[in-house]
GUDREN-307010 format. One line per field, with one value per atom (N, C-alpha, C): x, y, z; residue number from 1. Coordinates in steps of 0.2 Angstrom, whole numbers, m for minus. Layout:
<sites>
east: (X,...)
north: (Y,...)
up: (Z,...)
num: (NUM,...)
</sites>
This chain:
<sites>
east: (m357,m361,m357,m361,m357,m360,m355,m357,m361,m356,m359,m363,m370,m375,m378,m380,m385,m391,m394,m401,m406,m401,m403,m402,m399,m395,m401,m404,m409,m405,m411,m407,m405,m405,m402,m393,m392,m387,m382,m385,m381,m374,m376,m373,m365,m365,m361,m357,m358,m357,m355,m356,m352,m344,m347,m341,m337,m338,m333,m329,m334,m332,m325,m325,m321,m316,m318,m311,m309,m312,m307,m302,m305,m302,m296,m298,m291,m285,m288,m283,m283,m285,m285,m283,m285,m284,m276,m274,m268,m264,m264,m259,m261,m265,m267,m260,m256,m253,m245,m245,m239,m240,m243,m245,m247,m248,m249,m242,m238,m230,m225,m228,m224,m226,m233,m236,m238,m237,m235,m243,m245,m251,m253,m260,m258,m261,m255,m259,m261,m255,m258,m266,m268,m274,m279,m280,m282,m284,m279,m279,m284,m281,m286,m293,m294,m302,m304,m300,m303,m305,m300,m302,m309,m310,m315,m322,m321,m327,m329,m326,m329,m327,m322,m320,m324,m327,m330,m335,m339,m345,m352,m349,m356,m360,m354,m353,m358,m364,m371,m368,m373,m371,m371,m373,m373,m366,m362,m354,m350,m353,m346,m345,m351,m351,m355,m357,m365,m369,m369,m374,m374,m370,m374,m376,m379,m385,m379,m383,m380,m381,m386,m385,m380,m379,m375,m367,m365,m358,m358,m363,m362,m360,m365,m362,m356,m353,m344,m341,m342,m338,m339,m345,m344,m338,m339,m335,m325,m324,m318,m317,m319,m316,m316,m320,m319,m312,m309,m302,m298,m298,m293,m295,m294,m296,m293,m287,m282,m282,m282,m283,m292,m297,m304,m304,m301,m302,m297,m294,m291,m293,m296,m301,m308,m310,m318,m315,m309,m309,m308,m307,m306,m310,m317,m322,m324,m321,m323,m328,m332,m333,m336,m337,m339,m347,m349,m355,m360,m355,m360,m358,m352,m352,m357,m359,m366,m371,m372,m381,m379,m376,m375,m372,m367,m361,m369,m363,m366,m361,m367,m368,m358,m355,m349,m344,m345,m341,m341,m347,m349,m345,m345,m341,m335,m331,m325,m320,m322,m321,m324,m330,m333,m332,m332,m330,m323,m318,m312,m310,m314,m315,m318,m324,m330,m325,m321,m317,m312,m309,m305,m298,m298,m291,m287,m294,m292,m296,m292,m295,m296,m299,m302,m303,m303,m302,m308,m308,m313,m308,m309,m305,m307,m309,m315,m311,m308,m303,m298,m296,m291,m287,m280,m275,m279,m282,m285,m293,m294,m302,m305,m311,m313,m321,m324,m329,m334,m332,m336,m334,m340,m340,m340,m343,m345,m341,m333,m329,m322,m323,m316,m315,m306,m304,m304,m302,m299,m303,m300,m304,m303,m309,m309,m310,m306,m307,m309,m316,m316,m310,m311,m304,m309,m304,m309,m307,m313,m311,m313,m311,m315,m312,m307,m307,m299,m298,m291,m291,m290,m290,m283,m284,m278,m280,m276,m277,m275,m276,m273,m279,m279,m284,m279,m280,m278,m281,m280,m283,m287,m284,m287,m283,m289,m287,m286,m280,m277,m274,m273,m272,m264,m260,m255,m255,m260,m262,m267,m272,m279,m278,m279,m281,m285,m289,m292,m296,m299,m304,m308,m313,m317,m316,m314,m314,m318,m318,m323,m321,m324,m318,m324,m322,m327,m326,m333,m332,m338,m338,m342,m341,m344,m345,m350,m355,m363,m364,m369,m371,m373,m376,m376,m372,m367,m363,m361,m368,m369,m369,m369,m371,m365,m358,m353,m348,m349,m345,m346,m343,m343,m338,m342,m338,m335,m326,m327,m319,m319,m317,m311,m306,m297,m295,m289,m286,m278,m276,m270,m267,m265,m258,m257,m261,m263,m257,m257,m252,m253,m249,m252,m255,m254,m258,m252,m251,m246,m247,m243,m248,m242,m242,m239,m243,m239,m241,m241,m247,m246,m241,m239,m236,m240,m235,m239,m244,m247,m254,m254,m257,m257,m262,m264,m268,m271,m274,m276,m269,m265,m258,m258,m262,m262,m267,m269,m273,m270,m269,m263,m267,m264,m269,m265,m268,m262,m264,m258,m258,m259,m263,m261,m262,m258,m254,m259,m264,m266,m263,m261,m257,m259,m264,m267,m268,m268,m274,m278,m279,m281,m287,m295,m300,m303,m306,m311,m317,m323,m326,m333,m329,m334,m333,m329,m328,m330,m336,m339,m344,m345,m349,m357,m363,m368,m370,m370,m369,m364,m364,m360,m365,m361,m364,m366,m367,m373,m367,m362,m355,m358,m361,m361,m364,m372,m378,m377,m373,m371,m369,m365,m359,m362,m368,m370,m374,m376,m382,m377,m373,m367,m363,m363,m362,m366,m371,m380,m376,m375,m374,m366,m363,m355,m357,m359,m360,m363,m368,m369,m365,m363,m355,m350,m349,m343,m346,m354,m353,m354,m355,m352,m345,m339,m334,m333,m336,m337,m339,m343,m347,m342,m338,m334,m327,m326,m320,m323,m328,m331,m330,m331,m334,m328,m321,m317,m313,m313,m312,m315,m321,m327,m322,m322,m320,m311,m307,m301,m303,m308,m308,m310,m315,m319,m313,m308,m304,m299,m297,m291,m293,m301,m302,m304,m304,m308,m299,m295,m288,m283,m284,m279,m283,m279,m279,m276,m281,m278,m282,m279,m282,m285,m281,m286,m291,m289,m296,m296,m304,m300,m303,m303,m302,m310,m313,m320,m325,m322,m324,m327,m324,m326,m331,m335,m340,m340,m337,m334,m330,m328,m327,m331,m336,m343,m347,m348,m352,m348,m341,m337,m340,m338,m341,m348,m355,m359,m362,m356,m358,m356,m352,m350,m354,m357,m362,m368,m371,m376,m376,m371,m367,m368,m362,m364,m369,m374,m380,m385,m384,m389,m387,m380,m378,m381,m376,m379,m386,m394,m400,m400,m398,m399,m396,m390,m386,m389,m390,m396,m402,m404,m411,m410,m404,m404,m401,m399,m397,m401,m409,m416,m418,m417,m422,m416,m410,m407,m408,m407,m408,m417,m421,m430,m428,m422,m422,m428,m428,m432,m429,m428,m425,m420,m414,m408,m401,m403,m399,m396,m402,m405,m401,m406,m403,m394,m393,m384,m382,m383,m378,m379,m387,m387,m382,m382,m378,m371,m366,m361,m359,m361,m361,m360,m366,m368,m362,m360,m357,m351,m347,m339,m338,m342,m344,m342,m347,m349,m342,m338,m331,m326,m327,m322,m320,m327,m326,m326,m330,m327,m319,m316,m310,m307,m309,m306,m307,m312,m315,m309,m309,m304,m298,m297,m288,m288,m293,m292,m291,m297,m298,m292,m287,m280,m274,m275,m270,m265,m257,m253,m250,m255,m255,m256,m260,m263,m259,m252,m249,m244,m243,m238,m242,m240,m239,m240,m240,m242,m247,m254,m258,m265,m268,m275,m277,m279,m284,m278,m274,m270,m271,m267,m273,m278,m283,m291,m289,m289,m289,m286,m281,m278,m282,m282,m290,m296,m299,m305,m307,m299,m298,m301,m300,m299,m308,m314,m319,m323,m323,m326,m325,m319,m318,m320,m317,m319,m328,m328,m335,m339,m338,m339,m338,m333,m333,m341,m338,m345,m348,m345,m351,m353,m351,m353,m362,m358,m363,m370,m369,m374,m378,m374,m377,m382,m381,m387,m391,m388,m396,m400,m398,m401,m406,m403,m408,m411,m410,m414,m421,m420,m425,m430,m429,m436,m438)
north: (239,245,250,252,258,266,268,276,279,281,285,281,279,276,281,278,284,285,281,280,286,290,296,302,300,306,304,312,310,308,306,302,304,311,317,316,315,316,310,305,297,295,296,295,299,307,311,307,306,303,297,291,285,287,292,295,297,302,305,298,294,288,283,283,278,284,289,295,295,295,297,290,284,281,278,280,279,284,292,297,302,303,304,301,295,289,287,284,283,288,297,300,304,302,309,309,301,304,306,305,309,316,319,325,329,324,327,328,323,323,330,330,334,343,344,350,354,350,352,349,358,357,352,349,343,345,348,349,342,337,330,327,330,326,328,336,342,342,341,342,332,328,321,323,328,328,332,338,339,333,332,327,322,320,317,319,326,330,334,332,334,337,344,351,357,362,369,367,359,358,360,365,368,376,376,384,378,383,381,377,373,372,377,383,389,392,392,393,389,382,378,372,370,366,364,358,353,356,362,365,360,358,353,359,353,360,357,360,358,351,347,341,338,340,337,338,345,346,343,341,339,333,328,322,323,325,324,325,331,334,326,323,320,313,313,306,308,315,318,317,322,321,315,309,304,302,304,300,303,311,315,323,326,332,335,337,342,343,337,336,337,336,337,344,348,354,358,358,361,360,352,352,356,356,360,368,370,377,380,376,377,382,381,386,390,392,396,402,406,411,414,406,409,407,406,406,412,416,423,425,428,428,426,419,417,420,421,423,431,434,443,445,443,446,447,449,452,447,449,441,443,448,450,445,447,444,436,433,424,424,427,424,425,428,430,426,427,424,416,414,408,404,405,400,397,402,396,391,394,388,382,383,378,374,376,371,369,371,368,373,380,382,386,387,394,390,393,391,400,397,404,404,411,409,413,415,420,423,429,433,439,436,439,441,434,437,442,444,448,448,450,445,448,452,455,453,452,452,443,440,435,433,435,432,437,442,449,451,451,452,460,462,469,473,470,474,473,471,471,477,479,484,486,483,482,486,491,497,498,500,500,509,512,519,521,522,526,529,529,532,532,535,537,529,527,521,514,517,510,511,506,506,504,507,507,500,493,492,491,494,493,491,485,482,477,471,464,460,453,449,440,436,431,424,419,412,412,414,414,409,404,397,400,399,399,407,410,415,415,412,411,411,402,399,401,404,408,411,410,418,424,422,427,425,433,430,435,433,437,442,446,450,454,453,458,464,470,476,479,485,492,498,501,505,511,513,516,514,522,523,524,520,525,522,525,522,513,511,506,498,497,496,488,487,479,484,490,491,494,492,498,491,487,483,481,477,476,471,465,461,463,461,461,456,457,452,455,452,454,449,451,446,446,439,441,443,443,448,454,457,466,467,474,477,478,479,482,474,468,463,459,456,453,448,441,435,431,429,423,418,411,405,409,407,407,401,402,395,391,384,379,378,374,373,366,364,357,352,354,348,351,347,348,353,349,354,353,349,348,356,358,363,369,374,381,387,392,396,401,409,413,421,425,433,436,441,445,452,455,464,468,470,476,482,484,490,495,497,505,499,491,487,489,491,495,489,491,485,487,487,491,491,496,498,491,487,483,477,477,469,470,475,475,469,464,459,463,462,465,473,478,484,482,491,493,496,492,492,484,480,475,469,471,462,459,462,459,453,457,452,447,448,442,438,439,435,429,432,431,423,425,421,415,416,413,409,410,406,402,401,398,390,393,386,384,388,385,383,383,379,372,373,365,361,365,361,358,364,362,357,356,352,345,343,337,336,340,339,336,340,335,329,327,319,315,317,313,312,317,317,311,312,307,301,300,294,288,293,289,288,295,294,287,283,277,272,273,265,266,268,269,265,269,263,258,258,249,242,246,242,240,246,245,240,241,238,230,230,222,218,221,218,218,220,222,217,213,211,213,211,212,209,206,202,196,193,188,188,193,193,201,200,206,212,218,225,226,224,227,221,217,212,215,220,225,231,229,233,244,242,251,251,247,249,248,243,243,251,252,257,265,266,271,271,262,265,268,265,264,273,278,284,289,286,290,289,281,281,285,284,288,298,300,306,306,302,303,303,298,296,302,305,310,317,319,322,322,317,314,319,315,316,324,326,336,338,336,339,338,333,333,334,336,338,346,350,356,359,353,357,354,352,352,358,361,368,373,372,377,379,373,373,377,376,380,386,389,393,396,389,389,391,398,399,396,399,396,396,402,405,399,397,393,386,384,376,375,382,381,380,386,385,379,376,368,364,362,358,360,365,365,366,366,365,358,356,349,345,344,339,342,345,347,346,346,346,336,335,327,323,328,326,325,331,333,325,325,318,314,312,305,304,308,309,307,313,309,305,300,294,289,290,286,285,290,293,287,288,285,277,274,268,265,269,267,267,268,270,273,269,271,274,267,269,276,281,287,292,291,298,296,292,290,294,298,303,298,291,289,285,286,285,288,285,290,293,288,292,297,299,305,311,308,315,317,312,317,320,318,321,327,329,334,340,334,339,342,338,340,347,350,357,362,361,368,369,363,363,368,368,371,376,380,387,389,389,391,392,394,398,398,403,406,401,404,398,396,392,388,393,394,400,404,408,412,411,403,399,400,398,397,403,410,417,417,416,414,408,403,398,401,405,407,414,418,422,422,417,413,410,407,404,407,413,417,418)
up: (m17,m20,m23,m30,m32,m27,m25,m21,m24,m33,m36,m42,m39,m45,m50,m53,m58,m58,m52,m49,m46,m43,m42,m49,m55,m59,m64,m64,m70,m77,m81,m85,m92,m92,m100,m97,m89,m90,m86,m88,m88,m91,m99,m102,m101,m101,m99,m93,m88,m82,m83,m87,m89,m93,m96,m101,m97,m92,m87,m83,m80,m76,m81,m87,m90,m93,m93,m94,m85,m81,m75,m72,m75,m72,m78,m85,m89,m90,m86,m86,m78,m74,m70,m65,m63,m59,m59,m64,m64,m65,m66,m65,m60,m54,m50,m41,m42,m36,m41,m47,m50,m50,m52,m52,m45,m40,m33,m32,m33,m30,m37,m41,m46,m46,m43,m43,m51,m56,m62,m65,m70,m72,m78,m76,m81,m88,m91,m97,m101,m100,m106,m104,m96,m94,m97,m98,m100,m108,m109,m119,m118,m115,m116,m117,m110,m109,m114,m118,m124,m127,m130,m136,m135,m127,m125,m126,m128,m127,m121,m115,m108,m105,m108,m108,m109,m109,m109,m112,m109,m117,m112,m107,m104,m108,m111,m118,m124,m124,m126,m138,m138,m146,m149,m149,m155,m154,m149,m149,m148,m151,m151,m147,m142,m135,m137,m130,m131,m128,m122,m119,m113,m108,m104,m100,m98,m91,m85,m79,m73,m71,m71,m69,m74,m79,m82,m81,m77,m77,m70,m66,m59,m59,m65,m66,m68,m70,m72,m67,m60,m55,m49,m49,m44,m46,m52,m55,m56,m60,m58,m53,m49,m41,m38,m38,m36,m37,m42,m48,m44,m44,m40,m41,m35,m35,m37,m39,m41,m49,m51,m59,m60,m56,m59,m60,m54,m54,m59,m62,m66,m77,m76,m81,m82,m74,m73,m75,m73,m74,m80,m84,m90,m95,m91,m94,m89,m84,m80,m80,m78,m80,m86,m90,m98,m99,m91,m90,m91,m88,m86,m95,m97,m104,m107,m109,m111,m110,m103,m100,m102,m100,m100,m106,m109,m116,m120,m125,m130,m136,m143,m146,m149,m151,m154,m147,m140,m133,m136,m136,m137,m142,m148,m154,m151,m151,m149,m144,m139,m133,m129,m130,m130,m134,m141,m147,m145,m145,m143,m138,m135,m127,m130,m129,m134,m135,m144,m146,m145,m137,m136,m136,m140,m143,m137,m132,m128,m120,m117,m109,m104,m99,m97,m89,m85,m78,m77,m70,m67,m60,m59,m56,m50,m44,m41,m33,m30,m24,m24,m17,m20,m12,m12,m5,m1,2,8,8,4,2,m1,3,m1,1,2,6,3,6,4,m1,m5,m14,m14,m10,m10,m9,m6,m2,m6,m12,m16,m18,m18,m19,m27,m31,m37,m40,m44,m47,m56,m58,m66,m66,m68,m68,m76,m78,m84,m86,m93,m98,m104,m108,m116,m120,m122,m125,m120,m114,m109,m101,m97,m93,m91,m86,m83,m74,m76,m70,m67,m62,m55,m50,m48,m41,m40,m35,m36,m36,m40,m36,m34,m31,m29,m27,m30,m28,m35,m40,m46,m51,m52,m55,m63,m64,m72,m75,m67,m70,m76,m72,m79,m84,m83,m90,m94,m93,m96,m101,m107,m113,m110,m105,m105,m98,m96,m88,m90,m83,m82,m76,m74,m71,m67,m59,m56,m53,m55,m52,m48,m45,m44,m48,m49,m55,m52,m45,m42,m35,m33,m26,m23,m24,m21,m15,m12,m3,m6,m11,m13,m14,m11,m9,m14,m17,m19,m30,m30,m37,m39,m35,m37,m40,m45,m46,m53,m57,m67,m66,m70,m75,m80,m83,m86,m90,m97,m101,m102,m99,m97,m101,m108,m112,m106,m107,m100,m103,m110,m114,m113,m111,m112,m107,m110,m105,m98,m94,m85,m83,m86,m83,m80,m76,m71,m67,m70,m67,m62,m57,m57,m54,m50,m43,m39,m35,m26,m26,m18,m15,m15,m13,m15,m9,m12,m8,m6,1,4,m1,m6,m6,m15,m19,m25,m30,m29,m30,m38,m42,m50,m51,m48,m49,m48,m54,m51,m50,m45,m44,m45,m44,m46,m43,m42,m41,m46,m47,m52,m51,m53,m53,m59,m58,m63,m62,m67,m65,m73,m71,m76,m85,m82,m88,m90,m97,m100,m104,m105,m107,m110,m117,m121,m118,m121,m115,m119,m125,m125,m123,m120,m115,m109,m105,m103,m104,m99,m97,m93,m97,m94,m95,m88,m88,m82,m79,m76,m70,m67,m58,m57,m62,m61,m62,m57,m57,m52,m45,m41,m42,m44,m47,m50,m56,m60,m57,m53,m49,m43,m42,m35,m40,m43,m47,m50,m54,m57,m50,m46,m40,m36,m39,m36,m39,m46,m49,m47,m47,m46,m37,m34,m28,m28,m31,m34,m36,m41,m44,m36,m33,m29,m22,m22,m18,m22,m29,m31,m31,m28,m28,m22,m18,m10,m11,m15,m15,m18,m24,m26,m21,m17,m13,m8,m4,0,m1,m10,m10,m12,m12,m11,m5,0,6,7,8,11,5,m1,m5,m2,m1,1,10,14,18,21,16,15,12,8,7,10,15,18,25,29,34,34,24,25,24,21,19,25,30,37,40,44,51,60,63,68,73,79,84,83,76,73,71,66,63,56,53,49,54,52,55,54,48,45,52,55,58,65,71,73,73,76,78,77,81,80,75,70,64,61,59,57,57,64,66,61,62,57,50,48,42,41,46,44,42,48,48,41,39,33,30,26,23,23,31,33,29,31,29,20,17,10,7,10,5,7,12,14,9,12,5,m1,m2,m10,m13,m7,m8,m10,m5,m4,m10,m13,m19,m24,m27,m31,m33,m24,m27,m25,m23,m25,m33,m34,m44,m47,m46,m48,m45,m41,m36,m39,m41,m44,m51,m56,m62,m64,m59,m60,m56,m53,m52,m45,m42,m36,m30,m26,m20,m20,m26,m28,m23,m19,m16,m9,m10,m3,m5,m8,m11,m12,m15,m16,m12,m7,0,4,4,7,6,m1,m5,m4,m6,m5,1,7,14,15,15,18,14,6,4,4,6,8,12,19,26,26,22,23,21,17,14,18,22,27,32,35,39,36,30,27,28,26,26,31,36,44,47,47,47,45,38,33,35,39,40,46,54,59,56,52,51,47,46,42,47,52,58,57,57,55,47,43,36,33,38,34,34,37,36,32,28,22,16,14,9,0,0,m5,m6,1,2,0,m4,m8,m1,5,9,11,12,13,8,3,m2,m2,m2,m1,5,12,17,16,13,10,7,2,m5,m2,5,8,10,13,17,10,5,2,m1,m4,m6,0,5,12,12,7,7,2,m5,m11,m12,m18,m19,m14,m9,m3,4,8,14,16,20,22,29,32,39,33,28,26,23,19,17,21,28,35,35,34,34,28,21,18,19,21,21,26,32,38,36,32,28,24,21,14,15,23,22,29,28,33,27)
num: (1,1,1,2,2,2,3,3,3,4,4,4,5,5,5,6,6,6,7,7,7,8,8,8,9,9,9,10,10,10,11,11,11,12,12,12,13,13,13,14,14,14,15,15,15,16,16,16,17,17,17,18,18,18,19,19,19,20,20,20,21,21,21,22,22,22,23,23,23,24,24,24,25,25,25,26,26,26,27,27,27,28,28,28,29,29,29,30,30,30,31,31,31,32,32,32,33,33,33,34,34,34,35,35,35,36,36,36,37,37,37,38,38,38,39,39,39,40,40,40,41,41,41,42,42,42,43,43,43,44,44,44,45,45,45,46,46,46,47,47,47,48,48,48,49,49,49,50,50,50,51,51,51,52,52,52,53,53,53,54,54,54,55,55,55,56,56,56,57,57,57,58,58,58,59,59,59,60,60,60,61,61,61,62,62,62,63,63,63,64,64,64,65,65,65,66,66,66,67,67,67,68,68,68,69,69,69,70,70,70,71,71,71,72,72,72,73,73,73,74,74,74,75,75,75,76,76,76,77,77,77,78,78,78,79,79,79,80,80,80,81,81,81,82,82,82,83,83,83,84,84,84,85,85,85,86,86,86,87,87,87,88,88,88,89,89,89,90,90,90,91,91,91,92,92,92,93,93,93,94,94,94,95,95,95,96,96,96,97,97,97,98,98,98,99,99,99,100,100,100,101,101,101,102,102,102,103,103,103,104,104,104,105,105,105,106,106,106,107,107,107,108,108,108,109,109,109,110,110,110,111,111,111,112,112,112,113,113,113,114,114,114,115,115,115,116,116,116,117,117,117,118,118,118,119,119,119,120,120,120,121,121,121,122,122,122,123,123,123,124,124,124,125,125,125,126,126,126,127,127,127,128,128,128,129,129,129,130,130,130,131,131,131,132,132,132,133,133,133,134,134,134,135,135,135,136,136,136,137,137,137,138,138,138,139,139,139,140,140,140,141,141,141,142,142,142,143,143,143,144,144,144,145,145,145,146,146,146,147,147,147,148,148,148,149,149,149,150,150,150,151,151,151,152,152,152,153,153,153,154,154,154,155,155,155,156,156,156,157,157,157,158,158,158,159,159,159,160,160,160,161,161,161,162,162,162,163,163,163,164,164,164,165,165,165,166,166,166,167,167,167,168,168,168,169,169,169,170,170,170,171,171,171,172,172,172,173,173,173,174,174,174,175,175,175,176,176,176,177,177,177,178,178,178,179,179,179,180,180,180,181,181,181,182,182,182,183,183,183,184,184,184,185,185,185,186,186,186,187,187,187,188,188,188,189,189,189,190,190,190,191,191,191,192,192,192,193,193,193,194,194,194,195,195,195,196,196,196,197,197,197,198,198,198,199,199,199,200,200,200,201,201,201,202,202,202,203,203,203,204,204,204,205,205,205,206,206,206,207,207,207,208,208,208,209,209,209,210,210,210,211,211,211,212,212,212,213,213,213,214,214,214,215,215,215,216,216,216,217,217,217,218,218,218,219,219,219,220,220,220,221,221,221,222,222,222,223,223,223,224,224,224,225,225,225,226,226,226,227,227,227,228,228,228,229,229,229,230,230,230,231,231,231,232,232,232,233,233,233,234,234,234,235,235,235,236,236,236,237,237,237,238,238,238,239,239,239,240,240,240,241,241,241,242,242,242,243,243,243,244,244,244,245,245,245,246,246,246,247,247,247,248,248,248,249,249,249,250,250,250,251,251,251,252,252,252,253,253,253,254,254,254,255,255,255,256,256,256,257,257,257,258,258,258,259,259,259,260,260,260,261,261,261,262,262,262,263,263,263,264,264,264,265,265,265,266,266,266,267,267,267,268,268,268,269,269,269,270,270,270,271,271,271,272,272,272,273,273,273,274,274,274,275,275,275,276,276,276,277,277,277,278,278,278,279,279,279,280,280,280,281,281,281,282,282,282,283,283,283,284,284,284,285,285,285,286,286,286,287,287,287,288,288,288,289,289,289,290,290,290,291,291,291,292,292,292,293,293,293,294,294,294,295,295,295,296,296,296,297,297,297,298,298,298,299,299,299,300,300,300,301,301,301,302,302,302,303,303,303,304,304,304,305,305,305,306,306,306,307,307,307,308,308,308,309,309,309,310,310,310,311,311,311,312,312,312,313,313,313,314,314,314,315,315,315,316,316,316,317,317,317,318,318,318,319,319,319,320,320,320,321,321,321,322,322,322,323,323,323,324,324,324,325,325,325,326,326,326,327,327,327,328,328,328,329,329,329,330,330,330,331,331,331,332,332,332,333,333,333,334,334,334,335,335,335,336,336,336,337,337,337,338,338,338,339,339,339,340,340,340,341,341,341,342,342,342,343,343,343,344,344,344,345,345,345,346,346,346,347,347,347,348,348,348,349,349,349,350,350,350,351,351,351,352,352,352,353,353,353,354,354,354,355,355,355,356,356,356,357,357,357,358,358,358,359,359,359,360,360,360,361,361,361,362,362,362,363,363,363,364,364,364,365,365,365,366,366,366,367,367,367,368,368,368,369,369,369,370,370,370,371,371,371,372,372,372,373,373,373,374,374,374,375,375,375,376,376,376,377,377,377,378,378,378,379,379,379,380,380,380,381,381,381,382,382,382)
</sites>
């Protein structure tokens, strides 16, 4: 059986999804445990999926892209990550951010800054954690201090994908102090060349290591006061919204993790012997697999039918945190599952099921840990 059918994927975004599924297995697939072992970003994977078309084409046609919608970028994320996490995620970030751009910028930002993504020339990050701070959106330090002309940012942020390599981000500062607590904050459009801007690597990271993340030092960066994304006070909002959909997204990451986790050990328990006989021949290993299916395919159900209730903008808030819960969750175990059902074999380091089991830990944190996740589905849905 294939995992990921397209039985459930409506059908504007099939195609997209075959196209991802014959790119990840001609360039992902075979370079994902080189790149786990080397930590080294993959640009030649990268520059591929340009040329494939299946890079920033979520930056609408009028700048330069095909406009996919979200089922569209979902179907790509579950088939990426299926190939390898570290590498899917480093293609997906390529357009980070330039979501909100679109919805909030101004039509001078889109031309500027969107168009070279679009085509390819320019890649882009988003800039929101900070080393003390991640959860709580409300509670970043990072400060944009009025100046004549625009804006002076000082402060740190961290865990930000391409901060190195980016042309440009979007950055979230605070730019007020009112009893408001949710209005005192502004996106905005940081070129990483400008002065005062300071990037490096974090350490390395146990898992998704093709994916580089990074520090960076604002010290009195200086930002025109037209790179202002939106107004001012109104990052939070953007952000919170613009997270509706990137949670969706990230629980297709979990389905694709899963869904190699279960093919990694369907294959390995019908290929092993033991006691005379194969491994898949046993009952309690019947019964293991039978649970992770039960798990992915329920998954599966809820993720899709929350980037229908996201994309109508139906109790968005709600359906996201479902989805990227449940399918990172359902990742987790697959994984651990997979791990037992290989016994000895799972902690050899040239092991797929190793690396996802790896890859699994970080999907459960990023765009908002998952308890946090719990605190909105739980007030979402009074």
């Amino acid at each position: 059986m294939d995992l990921l059918d397209d039985s459930i994927v409506p059908e504007r975004a099939r195609d997209v999804k075959r196209e991802a599924r014959e790119f990840a297995d001609e360039y992902i697939a075979p370079n994902a445990e080189a790149y786990y072992d080397s930590g080294e970003y993959p640009w030649e994977v990268l520059e591929a999926g340009m040329d494939a078309g299946l890079i920033a084409q979520d930056i609408g046609e009028e700048y330069g892209g095909k406009g996919f919608d979200l089922a569209q970028v979902l179907a790509i994320a579950e088939e990426f990550y299926r190939a390898d996490a570290g590498i899917a995620l480093t293609l997906q970030l390529a357009s980070f951010g330039c979501e909100m751009v679109e919805q909030y910028g101004t039509d001078e930002q889109k031309e500027e800054y969107l168009r070279p993504v679009a085509e390819n020339d320019q890649i882009s990050g988003l800039a929101v954690s900070e080393p003390e701070t991640g959860s709580d959106l409300a509670g970043m330090t990072t400060k944009a201090e009025k100046v004549d002309g625009g804006y002076e940012l000082t402060g740190e942020k961290y865990w930000v994908g391409n901060a190195v390599e980016a042309d440009w981000l979007t950055v979230y500062a605070k730019t007020g102090d009112s009893e408001d607590r949710y209005s005192n904050y502004t996106l905005f459009i940081v070129e990483t060349d400008s002065d005062g801007y300071e990037a490096e690597h974090i350490p390395e990271k146990m898992g998704m290591r093709a994916s580089k993340q990074g520090h960076i030092v604002f010290e009195d960066c200086f930002v025109p006061e037209e790179n202002v994304v939106g107004s001012e006070g109104g990052g939070f909002y953007v952000l919170a919204d613009f997270f509706n959909h990137g949670r969706v997204i990230v629980g297709g990451h979990g389905l694709g993790l899963a869904a190699a986790a279960i093919e990694e050990a369907e294959e390995f328990v019908h290929g092993r012997n033991a006691f005379g006989r194969t491994v898949n021949e046993f009952q309690a290993v019947q019964h293991t697999l039978s649970d992770m299916r039960i798990g992915f395919e329920s998954a599966r159900a809820l993720n899709w039918r929350a980037c229908e209730k996201v994309a109508d903008n139906d109790n968005a808030g709600y359906w996201a945190a479902l989805a990227k819960t449940k399918s990172t969750e359902v990742a987790t175990d697959c994984a651990e599952k997979g791990m037992k059902l290989h016994g000895g074999r799972s902690i050899l380091t040239d092991r797929r099921i190793a690396r996802v089991y790896r890859d699994v830990r970080i999907p459960v944190i990023y765009e908002g840990a998952n308890d946090i996740q719990r605190n909105l589905i739980y007030r979402q849905s009074r």
